[in-house]
FILUMTI-71931 format. One record per residue: x, y, z of N, C-alpha, C in turn. Coordinates in steps of 0.02 Angstrom, whole numbers, padded with zeros to 5 digits, always signed. Example, Ala and Ser with C-alpha at 12.3 -4.5 7.8 and 13.67 -1.06 7.14 Angstrom:
<mises>
+00660-00284+00390+00615-00225+00390+00660-00165+00390/+00642-00112+00354+00684-00053+00357+00645+00002+00394/
</mises>
This chain:
<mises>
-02653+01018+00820-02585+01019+00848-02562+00948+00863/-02500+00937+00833-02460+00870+00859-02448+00845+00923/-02469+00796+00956-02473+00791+01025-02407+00770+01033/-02358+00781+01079-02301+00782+01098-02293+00718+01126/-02227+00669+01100-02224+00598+01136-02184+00607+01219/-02221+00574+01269-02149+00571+01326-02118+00598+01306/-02035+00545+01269-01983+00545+01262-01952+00608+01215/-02018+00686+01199-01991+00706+01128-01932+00766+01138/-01906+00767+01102-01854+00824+01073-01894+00887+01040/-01886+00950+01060-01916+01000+01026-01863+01042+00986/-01854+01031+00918-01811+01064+00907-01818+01127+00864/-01787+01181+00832-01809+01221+00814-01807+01206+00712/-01847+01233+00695-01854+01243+00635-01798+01258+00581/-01743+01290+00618-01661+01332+00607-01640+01311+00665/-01577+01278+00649-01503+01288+00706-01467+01352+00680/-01497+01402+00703-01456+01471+00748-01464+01496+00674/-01409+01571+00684-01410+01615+00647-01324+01594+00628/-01330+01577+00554-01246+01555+00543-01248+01606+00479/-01175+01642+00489-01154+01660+00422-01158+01654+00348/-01162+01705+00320-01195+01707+00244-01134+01706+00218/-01122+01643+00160-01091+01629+00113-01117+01629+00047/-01053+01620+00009-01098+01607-00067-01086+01550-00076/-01158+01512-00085-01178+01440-00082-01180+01420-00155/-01179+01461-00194-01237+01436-00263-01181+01405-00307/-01084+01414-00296-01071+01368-00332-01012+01314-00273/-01021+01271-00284-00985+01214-00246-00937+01172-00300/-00870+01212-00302-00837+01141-00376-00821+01094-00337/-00789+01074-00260-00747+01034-00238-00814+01001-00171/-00837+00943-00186-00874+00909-00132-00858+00850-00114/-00866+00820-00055-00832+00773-00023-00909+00728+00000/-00937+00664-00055-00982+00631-00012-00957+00595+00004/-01003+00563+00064-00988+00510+00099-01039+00450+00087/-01033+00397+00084-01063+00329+00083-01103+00351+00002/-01050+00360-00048-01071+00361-00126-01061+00303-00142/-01033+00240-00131-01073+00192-00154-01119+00126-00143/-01170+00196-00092-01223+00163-00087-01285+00160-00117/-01346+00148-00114-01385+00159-00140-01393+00267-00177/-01406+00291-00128-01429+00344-00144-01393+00404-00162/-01318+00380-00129-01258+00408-00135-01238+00385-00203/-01230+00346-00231-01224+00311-00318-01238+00360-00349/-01304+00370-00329-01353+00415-00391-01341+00483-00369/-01315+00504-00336-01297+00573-00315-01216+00576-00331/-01185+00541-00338-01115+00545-00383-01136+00561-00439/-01175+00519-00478-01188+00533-00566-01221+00599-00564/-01254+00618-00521-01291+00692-00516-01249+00744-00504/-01190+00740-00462-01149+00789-00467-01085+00793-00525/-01073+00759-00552-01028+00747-00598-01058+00781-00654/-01142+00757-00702-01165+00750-00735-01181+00850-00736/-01181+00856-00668-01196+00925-00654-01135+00987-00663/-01069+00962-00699-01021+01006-00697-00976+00999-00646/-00994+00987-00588-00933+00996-00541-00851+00953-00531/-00820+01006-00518-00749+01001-00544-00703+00952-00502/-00729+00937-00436-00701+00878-00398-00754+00862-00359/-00763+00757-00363-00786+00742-00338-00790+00674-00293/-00754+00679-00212-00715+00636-00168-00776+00590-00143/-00784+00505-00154-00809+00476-00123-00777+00444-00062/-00809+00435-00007-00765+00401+00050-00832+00347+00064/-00808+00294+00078-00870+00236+00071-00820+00172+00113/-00877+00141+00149-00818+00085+00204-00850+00019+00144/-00875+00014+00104-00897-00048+00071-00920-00093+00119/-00988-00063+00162-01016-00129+00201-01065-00157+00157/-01129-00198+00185-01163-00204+00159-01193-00185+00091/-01220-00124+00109-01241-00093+00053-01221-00042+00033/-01126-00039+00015-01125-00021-00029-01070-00046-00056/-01060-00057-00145-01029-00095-00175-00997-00026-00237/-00929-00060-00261-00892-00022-00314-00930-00048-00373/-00949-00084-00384-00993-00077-00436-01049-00029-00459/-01076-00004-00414-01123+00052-00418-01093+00112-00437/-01027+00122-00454-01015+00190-00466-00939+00154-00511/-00935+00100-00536-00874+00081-00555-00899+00125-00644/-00941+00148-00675-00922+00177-00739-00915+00253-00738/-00900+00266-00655-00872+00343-00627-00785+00317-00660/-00774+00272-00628-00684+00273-00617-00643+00304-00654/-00683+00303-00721-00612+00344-00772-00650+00419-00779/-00661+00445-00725-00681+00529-00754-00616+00554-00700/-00582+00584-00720-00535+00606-00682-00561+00673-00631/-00605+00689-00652-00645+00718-00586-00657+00712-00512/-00641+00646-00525-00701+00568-00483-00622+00541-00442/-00649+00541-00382-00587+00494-00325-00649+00464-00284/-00626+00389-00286-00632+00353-00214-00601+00335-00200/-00609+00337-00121-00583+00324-00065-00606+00259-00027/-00576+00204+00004-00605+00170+00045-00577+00194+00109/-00634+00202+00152-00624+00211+00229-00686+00233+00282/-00668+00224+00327-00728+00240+00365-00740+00307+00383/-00801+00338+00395-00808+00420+00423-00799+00428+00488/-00784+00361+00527-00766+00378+00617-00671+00384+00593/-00634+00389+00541-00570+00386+00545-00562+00451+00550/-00532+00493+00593-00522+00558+00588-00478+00572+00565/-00411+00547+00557-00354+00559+00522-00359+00566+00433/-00406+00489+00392-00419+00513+00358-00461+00563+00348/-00506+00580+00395-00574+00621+00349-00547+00711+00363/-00481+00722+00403-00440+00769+00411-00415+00779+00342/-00388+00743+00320-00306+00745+00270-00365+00736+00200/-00414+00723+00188-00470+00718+00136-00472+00805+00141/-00512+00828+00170-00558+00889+00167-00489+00940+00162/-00428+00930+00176-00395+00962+00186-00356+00976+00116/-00324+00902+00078-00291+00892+00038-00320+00903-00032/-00406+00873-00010-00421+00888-00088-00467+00973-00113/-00443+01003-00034-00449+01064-00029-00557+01084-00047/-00573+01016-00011-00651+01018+00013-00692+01084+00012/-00748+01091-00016-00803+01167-00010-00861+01147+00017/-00895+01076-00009-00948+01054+00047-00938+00991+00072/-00973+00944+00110-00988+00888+00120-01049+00885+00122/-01057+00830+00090-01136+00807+00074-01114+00735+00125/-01156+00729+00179-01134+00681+00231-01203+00611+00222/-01203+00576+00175-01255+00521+00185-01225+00449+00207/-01175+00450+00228-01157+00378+00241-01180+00364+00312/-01217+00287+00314-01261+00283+00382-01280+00198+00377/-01261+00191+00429-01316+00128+00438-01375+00129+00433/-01420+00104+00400-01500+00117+00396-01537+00058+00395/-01524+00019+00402-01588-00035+00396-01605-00037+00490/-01669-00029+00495-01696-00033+00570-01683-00117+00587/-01691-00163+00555-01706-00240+00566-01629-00243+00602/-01582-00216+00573-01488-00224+00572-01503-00181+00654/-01513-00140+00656-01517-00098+00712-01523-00139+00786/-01586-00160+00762-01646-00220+00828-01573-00291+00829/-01540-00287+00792-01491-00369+00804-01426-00342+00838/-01404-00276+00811-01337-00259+00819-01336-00163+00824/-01337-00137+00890-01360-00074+00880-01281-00025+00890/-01260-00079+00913-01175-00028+00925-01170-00006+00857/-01151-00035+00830-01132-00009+00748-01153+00063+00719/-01224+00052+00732-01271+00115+00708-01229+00176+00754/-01222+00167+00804-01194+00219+00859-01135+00250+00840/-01071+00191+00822-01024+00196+00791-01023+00253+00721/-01049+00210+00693-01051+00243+00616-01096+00322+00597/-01153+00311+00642-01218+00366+00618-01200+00437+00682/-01170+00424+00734-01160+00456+00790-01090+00493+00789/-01062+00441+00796-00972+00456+00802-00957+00478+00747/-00955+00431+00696-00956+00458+00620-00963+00531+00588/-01022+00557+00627-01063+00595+00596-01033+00665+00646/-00996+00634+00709-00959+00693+00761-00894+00711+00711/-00831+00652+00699-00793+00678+00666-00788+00708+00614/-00868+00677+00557-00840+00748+00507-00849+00803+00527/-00894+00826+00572-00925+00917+00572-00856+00937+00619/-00819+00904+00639-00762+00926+00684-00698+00928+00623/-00708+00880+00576-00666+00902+00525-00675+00963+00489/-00748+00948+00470-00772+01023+00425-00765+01104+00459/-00775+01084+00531-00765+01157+00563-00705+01179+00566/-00643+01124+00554-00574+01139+00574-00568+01154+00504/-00585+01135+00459-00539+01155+00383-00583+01197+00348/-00526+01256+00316-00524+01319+00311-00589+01322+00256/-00571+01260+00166-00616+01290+00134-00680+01261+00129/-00699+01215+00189-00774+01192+00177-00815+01229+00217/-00871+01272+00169-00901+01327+00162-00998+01287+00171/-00991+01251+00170-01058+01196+00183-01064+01129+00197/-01111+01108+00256-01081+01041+00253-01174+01034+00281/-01189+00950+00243-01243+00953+00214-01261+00871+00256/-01331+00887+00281-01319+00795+00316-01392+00780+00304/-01391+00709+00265-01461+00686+00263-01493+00633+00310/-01529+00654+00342-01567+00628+00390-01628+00598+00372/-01687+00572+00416-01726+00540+00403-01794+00573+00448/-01851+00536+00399-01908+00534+00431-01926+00512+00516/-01882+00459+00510-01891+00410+00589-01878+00447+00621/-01835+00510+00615-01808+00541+00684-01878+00570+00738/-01936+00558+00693-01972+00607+00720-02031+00559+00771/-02032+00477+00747-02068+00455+00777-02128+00428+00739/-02192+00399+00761-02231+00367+00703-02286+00413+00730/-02321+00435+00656-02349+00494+00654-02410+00479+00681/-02465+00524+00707-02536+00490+00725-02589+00494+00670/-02622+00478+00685-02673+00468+00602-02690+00538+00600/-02692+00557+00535-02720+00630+00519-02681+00665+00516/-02626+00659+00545-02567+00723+00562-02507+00707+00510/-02468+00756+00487-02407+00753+00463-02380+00801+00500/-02288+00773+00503-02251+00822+00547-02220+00880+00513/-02232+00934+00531-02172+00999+00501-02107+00976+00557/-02067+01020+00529-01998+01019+00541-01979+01057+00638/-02025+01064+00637-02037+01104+00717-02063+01015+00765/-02085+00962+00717-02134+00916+00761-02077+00877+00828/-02092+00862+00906-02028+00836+00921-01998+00772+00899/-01935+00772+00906-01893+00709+00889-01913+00673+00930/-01949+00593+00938-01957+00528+00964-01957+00461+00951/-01889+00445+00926-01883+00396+00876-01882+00327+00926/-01891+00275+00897-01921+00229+00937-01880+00160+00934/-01814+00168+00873-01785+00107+00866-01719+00126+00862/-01668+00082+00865-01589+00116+00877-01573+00140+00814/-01588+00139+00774-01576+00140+00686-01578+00245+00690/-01657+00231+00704-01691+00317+00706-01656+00345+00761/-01656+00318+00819-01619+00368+00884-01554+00385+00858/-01505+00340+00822-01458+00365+00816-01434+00410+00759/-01484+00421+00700-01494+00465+00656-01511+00523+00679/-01560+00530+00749-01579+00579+00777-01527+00621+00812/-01479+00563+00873-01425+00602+00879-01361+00647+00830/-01378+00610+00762-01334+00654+00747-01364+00713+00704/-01420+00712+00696-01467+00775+00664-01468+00829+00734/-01471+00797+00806-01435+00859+00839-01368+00884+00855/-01328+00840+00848-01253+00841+00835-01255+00902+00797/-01278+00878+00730-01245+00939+00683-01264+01015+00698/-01325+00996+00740-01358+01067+00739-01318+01108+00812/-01305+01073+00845-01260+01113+00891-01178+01120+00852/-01155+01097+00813-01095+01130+00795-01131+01199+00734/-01195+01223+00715-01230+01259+00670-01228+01311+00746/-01278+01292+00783-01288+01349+00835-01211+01365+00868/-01159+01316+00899-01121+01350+00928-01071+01363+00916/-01067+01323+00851-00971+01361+00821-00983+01392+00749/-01048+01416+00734-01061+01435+00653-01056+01403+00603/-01072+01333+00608-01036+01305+00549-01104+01318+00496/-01099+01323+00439-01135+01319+00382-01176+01239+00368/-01233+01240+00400-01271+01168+00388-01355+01181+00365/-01341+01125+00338-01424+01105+00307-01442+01031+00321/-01506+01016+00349-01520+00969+00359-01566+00935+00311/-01574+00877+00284-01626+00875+00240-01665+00798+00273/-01714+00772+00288-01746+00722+00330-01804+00714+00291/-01762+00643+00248-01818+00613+00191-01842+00553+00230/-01915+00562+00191-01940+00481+00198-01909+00435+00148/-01945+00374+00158-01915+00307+00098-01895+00317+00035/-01859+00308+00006-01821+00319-00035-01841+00246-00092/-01868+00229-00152-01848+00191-00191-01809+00212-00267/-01775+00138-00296-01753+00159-00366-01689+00107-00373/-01655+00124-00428-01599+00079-00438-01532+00074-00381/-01521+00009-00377-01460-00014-00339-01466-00009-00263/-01519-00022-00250-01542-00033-00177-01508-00087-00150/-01486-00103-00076-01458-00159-00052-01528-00208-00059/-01529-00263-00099-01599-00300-00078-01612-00341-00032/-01598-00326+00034-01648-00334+00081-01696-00271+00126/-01695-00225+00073-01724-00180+00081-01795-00192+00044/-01844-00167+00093-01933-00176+00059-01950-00205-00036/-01914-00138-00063-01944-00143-00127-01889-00177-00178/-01823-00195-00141-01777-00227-00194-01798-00308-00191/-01812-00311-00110-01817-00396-00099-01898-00408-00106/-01940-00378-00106-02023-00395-00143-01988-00396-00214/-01960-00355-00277-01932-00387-00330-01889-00447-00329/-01845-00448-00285-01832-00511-00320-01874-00581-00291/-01906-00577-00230-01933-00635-00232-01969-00636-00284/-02025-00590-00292-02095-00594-00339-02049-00629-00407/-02000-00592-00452-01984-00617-00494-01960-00698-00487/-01930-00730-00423-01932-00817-00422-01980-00833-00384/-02041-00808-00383-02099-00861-00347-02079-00858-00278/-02044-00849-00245-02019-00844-00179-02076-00774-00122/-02087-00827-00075-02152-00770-00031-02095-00709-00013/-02126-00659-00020-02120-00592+00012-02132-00597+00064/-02076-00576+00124-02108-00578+00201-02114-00522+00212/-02209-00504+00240-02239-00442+00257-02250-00450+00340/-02200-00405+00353-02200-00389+00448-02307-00368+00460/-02297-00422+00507-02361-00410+00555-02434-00392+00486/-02492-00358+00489-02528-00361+00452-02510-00324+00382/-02449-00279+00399-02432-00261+00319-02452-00183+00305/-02489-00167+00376-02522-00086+00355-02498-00037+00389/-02431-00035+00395-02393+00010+00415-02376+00047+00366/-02403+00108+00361-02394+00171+00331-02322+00198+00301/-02299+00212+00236-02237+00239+00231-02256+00300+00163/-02203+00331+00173-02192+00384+00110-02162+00366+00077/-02153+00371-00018-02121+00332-00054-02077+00380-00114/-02033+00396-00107-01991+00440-00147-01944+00430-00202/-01946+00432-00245-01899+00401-00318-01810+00456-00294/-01754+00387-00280-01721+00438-00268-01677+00488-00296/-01696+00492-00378-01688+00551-00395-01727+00600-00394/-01775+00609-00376-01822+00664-00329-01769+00684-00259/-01760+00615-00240-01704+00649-00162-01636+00679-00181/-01610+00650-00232-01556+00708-00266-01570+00760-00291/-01614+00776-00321-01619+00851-00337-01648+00906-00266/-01676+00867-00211-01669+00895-00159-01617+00914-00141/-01562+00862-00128-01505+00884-00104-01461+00945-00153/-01472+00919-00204-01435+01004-00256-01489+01040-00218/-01540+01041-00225-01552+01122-00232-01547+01150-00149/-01545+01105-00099-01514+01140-00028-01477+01155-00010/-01433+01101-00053-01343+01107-00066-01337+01204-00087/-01363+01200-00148-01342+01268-00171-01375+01347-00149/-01455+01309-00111-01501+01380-00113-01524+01365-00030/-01516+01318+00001-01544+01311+00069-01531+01365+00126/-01558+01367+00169-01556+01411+00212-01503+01393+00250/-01459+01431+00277-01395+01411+00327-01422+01381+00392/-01435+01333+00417-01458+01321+00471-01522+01286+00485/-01535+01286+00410-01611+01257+00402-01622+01173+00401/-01678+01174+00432-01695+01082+00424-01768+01084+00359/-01747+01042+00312-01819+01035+00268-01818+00964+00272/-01889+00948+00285-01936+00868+00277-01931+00872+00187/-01912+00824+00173-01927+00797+00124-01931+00731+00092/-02014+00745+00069-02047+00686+00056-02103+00704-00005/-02135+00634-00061-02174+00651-00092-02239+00667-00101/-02240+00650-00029-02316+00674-00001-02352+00607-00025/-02348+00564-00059-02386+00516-00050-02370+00437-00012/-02421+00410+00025-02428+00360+00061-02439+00293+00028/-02407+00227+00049-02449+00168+00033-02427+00144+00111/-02469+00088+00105-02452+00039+00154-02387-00028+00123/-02366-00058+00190-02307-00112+00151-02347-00157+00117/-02403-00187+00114-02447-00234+00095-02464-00211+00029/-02484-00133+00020-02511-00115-00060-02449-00095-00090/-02388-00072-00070-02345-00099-00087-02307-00184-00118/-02299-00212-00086-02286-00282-00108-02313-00310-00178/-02389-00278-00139-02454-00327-00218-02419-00258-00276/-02429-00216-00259-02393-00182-00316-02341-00216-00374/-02287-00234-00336-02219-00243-00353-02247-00329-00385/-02285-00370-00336-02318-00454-00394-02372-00435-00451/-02397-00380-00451-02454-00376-00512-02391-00350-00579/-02336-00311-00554-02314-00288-00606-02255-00352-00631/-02264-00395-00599-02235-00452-00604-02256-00533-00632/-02333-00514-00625-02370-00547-00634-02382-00607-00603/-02372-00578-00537-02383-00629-00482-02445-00599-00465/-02489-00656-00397-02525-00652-00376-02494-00623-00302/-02582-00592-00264-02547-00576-00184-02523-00639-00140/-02558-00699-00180-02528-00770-00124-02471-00768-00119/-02423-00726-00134-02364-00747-00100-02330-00690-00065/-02370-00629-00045-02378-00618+00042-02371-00642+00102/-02299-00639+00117-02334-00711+00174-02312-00683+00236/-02364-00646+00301-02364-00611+00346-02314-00662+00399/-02252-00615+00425-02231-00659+00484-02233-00624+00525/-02215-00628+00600-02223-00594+00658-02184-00525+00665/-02210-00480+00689-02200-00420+00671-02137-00392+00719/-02100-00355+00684-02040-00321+00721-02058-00297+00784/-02020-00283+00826-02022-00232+00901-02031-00181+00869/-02065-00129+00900-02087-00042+00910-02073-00002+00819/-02109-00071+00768-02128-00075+00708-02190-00023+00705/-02148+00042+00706-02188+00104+00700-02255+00096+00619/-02322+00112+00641-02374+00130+00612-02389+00168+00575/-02342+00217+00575-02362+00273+00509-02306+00313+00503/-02253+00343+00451-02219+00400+00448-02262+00441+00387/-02269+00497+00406-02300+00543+00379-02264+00619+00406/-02221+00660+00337-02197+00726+00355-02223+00760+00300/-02217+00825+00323-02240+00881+00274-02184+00917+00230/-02165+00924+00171-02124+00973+00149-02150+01015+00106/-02202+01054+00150-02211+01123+00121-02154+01172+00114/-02111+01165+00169-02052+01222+00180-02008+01201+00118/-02002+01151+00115-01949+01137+00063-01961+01147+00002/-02040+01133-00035-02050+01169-00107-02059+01242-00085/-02074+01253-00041-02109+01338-00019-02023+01359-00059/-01984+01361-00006-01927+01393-00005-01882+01400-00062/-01874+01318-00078-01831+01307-00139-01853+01294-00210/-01920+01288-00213-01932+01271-00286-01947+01203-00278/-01937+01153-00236-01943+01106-00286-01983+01050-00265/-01982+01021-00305-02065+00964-00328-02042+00899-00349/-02064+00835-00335-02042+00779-00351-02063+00770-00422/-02034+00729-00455-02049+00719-00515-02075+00641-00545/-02078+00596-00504-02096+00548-00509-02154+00524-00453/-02203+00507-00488-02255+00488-00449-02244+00416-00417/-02301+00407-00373-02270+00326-00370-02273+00263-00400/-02316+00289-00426-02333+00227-00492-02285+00218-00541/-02250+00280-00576-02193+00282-00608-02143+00260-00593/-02141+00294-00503-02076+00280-00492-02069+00176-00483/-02105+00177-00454-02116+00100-00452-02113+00052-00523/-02145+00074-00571-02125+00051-00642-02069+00047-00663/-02011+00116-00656-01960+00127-00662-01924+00083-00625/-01931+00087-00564-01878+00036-00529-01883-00036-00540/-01938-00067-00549-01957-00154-00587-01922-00162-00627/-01930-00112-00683-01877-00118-00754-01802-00108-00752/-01802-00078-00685-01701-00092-00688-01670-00115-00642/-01729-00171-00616-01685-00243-00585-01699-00299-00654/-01756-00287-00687-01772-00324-00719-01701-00324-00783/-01711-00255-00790-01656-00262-00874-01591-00249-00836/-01562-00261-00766-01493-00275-00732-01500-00336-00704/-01490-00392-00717-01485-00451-00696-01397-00453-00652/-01351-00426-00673-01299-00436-00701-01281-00417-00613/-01318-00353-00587-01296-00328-00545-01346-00351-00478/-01423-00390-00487-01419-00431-00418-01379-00499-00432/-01376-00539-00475-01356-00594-00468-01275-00602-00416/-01270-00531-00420-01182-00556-00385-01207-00541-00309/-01267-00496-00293-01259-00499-00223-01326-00575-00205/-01331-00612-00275-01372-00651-00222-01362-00688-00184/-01320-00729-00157-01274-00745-00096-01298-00719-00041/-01254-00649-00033-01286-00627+00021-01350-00597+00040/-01389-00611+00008-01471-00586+00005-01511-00662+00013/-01488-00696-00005-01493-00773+00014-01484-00784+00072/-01430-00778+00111-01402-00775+00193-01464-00734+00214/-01460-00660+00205-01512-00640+00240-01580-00665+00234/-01602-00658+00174-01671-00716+00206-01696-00743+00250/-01653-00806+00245-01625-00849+00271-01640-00838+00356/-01592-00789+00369-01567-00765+00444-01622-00743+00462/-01649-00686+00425-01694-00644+00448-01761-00668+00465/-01782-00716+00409-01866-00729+00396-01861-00795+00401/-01814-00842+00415-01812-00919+00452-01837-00959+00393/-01819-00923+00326-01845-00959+00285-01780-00970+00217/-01792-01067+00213-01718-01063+00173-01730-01062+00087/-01679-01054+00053-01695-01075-00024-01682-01132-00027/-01695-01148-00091-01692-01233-00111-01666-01219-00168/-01588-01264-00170-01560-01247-00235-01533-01197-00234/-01524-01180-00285-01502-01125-00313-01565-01065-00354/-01602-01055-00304-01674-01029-00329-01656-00956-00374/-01608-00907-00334-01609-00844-00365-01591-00840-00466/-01555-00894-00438-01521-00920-00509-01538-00961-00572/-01599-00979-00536-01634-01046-00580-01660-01024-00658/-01674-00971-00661-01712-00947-00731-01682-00883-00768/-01700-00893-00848-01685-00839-00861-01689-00773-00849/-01641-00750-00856-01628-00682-00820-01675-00635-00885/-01675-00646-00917-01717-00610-00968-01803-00631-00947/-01820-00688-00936-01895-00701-00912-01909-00678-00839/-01964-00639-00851-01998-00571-00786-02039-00631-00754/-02052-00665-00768-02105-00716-00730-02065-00753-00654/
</mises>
């Protein structure tokens, strides 16, 4: 049995008993933060999938750019929107006008490091954000599901041996996770007390194409590819789950269409590395060495292990990741490697961060220095 933290949240397995709809076809969906990383690839997944309207709303911060979904623009299927999800006026006159059936809700602040410097934001965007749509979705007539992806962190850092089911309590430990947490109970009290039609889905790490790179596995590629040290927080053996995120899109279809009304599923690939066998990963396939590891002082309450279970989620729905991690990791090398086109424009600001973050500067024009065709 999971030993319960202080601070934990016990929540239930299901928010409440909500009304039976027919889920299985959705033409009109409304995501949010599609052009971001994971939201990108879940545009091309719903488009690619038939469906007959499909509304992005995206504030273009950080990480996410119109480029990631700019060879959507001419499907006349396809609308974006720029705006934020705390605007209630727009996210009213959206769900309303383009006559909305689900929301698939992933737009979020997520980097924990952004969190520890600047935590209002997260509050703003992951909290408030995440209040006005379900207050939009409950007020308008035809959205029949509304779908929010959450995270592993909500639950806290796991103890050795244990993985969490979906029953484990919420004890998240950094503003990033607390405020993902508040709104994974947000939604579940508009599920228990006004019926709304929800599914929760609470993945671990996510890798693959068009990551913001100062994220783990975009910025170990691009340093490794210029010789530039990889900075590994504290000894490097902090535990993570590693998921290709089209494995996390076909999660979201199939909860989208077959999930339980009210249901929360963990989903993850069940397999573990540490950030350290990670890194050397990403320089051997690079053909770097581990010397350029270079351990700096370790984050605040730089949780030790996430580890969840999604038995419920293949139990229930069918489904199974499809990329291992070795693959998935191969796969993702090769399409920063054969997209030059698309880090070179954010290297600027991935340069700044560095920089800011790890007190460490470039020289020159380093990102830029070599051919974009040479992996070395």
């Amino acid at each position: 049995m999971t030993p319960v933290p202080e601070y934990g949240l016990s929540p239930p397995t299901s928010y409440g008993n909500i009304r039976a709809v027919d889920r299985e076809c959705f033409a009109r969906v409304l995501v949010t933060g599609g052009c971001g990383f994971i939201g990108s690839a879940l545009l091309r997944r719903l488009l690619a999938g038939g469906v007959e309207r499909v509304v992005n709303l995206d504030a273009l911060t950080y990480a996410g750019r119109l480029a990631n979904q700019e060879e959507l623009a001419g499907d006349p299927r396809y609308r974006f929107v720029h705006g934020r999800v705390e605007d209630v006026a727009l996210v009213r006159e959206l769900l309303e006008a383009e006559a909305i059936e689900a929301v698939l809700h992933l737009a979020a602040e997520s980097h924990v490091d952004r969190s520890l410097r600047a935590p209002q934001i997260f509050v703003t965007t992951n909290v408030v954000g995440t209040s006005v749509l379900l207050e939009a979705a409950l007020r308008a007539p035809s959205v029949r599901r509304f779908l929010l992806l959450s995270t592993d962190e909500v639950y806290g850092p796991t103890p050795e041996g244990t993985s969490f089911d979906e029953g484990a309590p919420l004890a998240p430990t950094n503003p990033y996770a607390a405020s993902k947490a508040a709104a994974d109970l947000l939604a579940g009290s508009y599920a228990r007390s006004f019926g709304l039609d929800l599914v929760v889905l609470r993945s671990s790490n996510n890798l693959g194409p068009r990551q913001a790179p100062e994220k783990l596995v975009p910025l170990a590629i691009l340093c490794a590819r210029e010789g530039l040290p990889i900075p590994i927080y504290g000894d490097g053996l902090q535990q993570r789950d590693w998921l290709h995120v089209e494995d996390c899109c076909t999660a979201i279809g199939d909860a989208l269409a077959r999930g339980e009304a009210g249901a929360v599923y963990n989903l993850s690939s069940g397999r573990t590395c540490s950030n350290l066998e990670l890194a050397r990963g990403i320089l051997a396939r690079l053909g770097r060495g581990p010397e350029l590891c270079a351990h700096v002082a370790d984050r605040p309450a730089h949780d030790r292990c996430y580890r969840i279970d999604s038995s419920r989620l293949r139990r229930e729905l069918g489904w199974a990741p499809a990329y291992e991690l070795e693959r998935a990791l191969d796969a993702t090398v090769a399409w920063y490697l054969d997209h030059p086109a698309w880090w070179q424009e954010v290297r600027e600001p991935f340069r700044t961060y560095y920089r800011e973050q790890y007190g460490r500067s470039f020289a020159g024009d380093d990102l830029a220095r070599k051919d974009p065709e040479d992996p070395r």
